[in-house]
C-alpha positions in Angstrom: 15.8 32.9 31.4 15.9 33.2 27.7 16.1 30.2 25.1 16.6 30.1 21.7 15.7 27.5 19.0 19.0 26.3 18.6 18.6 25.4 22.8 15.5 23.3 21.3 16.2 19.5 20.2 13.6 19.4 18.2 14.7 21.1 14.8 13.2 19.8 11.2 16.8 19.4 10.6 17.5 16.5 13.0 14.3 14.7 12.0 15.5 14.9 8.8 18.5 13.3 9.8 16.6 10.7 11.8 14.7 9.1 8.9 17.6 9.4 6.6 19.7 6.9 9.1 16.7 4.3 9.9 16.0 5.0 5.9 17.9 1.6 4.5 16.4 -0.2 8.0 13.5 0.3 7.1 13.6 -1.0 3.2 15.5 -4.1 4.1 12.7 -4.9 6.6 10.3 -4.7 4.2 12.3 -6.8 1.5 12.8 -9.9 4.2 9.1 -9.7 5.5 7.9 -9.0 1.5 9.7 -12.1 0.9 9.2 -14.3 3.3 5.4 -13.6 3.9 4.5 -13.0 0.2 3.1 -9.4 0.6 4.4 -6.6 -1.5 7.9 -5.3 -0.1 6.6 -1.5 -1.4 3.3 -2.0 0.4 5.2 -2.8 3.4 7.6 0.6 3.4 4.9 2.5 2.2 2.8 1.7 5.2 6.2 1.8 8.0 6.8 5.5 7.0 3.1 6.3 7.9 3.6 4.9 11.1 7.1 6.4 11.8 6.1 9.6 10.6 2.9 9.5 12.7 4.9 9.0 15.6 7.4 11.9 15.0 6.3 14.5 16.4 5.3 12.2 19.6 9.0 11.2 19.8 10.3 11.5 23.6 14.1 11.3 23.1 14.4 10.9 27.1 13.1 7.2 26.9 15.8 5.5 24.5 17.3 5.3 21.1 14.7 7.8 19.2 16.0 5.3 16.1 15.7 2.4 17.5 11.9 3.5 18.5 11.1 4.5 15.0 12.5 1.2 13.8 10.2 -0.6 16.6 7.0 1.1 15.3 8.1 0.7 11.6 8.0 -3.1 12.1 5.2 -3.6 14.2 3.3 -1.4 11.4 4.8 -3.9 8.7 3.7 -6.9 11.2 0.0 -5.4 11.4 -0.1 -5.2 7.1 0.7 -8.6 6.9 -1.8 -9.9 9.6 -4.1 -8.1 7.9 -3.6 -9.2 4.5 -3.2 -12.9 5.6 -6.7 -12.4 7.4 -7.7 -11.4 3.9 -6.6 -14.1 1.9 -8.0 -16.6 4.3 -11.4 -15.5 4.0 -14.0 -18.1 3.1 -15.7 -18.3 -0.3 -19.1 -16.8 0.8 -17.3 -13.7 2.1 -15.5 -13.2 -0.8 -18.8 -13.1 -3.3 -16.8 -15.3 -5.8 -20.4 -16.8 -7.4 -21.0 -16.6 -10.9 -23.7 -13.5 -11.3 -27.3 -14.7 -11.7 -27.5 -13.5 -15.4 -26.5 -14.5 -18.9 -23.1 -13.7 -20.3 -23.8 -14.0 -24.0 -25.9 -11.0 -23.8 -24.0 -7.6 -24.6 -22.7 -5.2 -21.6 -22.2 -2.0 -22.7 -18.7 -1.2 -20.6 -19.0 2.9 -21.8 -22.3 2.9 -19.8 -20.9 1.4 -16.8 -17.8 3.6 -17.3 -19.6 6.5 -16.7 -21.2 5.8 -13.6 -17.8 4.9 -11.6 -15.1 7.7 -10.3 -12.3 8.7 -12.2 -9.9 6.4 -10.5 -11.7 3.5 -10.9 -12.5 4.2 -14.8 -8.4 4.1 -14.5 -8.1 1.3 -13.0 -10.8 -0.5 -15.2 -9.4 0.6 -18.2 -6.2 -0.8 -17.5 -6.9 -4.2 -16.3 -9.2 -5.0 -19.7 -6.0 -3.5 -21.3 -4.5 -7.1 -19.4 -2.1 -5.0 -16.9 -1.5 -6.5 -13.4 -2.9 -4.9 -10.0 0.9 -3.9 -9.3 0.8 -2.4 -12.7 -2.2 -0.9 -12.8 -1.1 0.6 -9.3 1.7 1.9 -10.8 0.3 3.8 -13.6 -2.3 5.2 -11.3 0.0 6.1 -8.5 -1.5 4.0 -5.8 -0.4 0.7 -3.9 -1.9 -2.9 -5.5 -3.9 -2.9 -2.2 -5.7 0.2 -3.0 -6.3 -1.3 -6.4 -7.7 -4.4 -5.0 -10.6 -1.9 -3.1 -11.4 -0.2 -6.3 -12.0 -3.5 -8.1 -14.1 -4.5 -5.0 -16.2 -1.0 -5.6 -16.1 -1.8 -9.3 -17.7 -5.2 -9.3 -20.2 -3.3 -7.0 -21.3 -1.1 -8.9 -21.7 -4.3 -11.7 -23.7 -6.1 -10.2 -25.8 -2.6 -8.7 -25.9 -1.8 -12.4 -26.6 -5.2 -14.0 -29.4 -5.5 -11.3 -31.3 -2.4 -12.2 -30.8 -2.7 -16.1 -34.1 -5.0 -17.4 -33.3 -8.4 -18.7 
């Protein structure tokens, strides 16, 4: 028995057409959870399509709606950001290192020095926020979500206080 591709459901061409229908689903999910959990809507579609394109290529069409599937994982995806960034807002003060550092301000910090030691990315992301641009903006500019902007900082006032510490006062 011979088959050809066109015997095959399984073309790019109906995947295609797949994500294009669940495509305004998706976003309007995002906007009502975005809104009424106070997470960032774009954060939210950003992170459905990796879980709906993850699960592509898994899709079995012989269980259901392969739509309705996609939308399922979409959400639970969206449900999963927004545990996770609730988790991280209620974190106490002592995990969030929030204390003052142990040194005096009025000195001088030389920002170039400290520049060079961090990745390119970060130096972005730096330079922006002294410029007084917001994590969303600063994610903008530098093509990446807030919540990737948020880790940098993190690694930034790392490498502060790693940098502060070994510098003689």
């Amino acid at each position: 028995m011979n088959y050809s591709l066109s015997d095959l459901d399984c073309s790019p061409l109906n995947d295609i057409e797949l994500l294009v229908s669940i495509r305004e689903r998706v976003e309007r999910m995002a906007r009502y959870f975005g809104r009424t959990c106070s997470v960032d809507s774009d954060d939210l579609v950003q992170d459905a399509w990796v879980a709906v394109l993850e699960m592509l290529p898994r899709l079995d069409e012989s269980i259901g709606a392969p739509d309705q599937h996609l939308l399922k994982r979409a959400r639970w995806r969206m449900l999963d950001t927004i545990r996770s960034n609730s988790r991280r807002r209620h974190l106490s003060f002592d995990d969030l290192e929030l204390e003052a550092p142990a040194h005096d301000l009025n000195g001088s910090i030389d920002v170039a020095e400290l520049m060079r030691t961090l990745p390119i990315i970060q130096q972005r992301i730096l330079r922006g926020l002294m410029e007084g641009y917001t994590w969303r903006e600063v994610g903008a500019l530098v093509g990446c979500s807030s919540a990737n902007v948020a880790y940098h900082v993190r690694k930034i006032r790392e490498a502060y206080y790693a940098h502060f510490q070994e510098r003689p006062t």
